[in-house]
N, C-alpha and C positions, 0 to 999 in steps of 0.2 A: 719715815720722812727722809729725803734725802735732799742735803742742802752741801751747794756748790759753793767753794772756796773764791770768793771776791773781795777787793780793796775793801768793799765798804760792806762788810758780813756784819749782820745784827747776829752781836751773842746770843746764844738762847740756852737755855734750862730748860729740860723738861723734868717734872716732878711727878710721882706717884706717891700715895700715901694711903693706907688703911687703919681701921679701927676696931680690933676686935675681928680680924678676922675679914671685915668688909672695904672692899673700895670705898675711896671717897672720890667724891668726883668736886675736884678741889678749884675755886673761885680766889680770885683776889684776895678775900676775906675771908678766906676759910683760917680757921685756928687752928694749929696744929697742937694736941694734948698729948701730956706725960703716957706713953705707953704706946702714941701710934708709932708704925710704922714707915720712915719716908725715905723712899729712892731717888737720886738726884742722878741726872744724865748730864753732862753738857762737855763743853770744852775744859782743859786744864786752868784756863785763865777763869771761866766762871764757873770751877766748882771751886778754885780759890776762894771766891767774893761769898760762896755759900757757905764756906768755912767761918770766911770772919764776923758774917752773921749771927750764924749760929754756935761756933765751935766744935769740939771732938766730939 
């Protein structure tokens, strides 16, 4: 996905996360448990904001 730099840019995240080895193909409401795995992509400003969610 390639997204252009404008005034009014919507942050985005994109997350990936698996389970044992499997994709999850992750919803709103997906819960994330002890032991997955989760990739977070985005900008410096919101992988901040992922940070303070989540922590280390």
């Amino acid at each position: 996905m390639v997204v252009e730099h404008s005034p009014h840019q919507v942050r985005q995240i994109y997350i990936e996360s698996s389970r044992h080895h499997h994709a999850l193909i992750c919803h709103g409401y997906t819960k994330i448990e002890t032991g997955d795995r989760v990739t977070v992509v985005g900008s410096p400003k919101s992988l901040e904001e992922v940070l303070l969610k989540f922590g280390d």
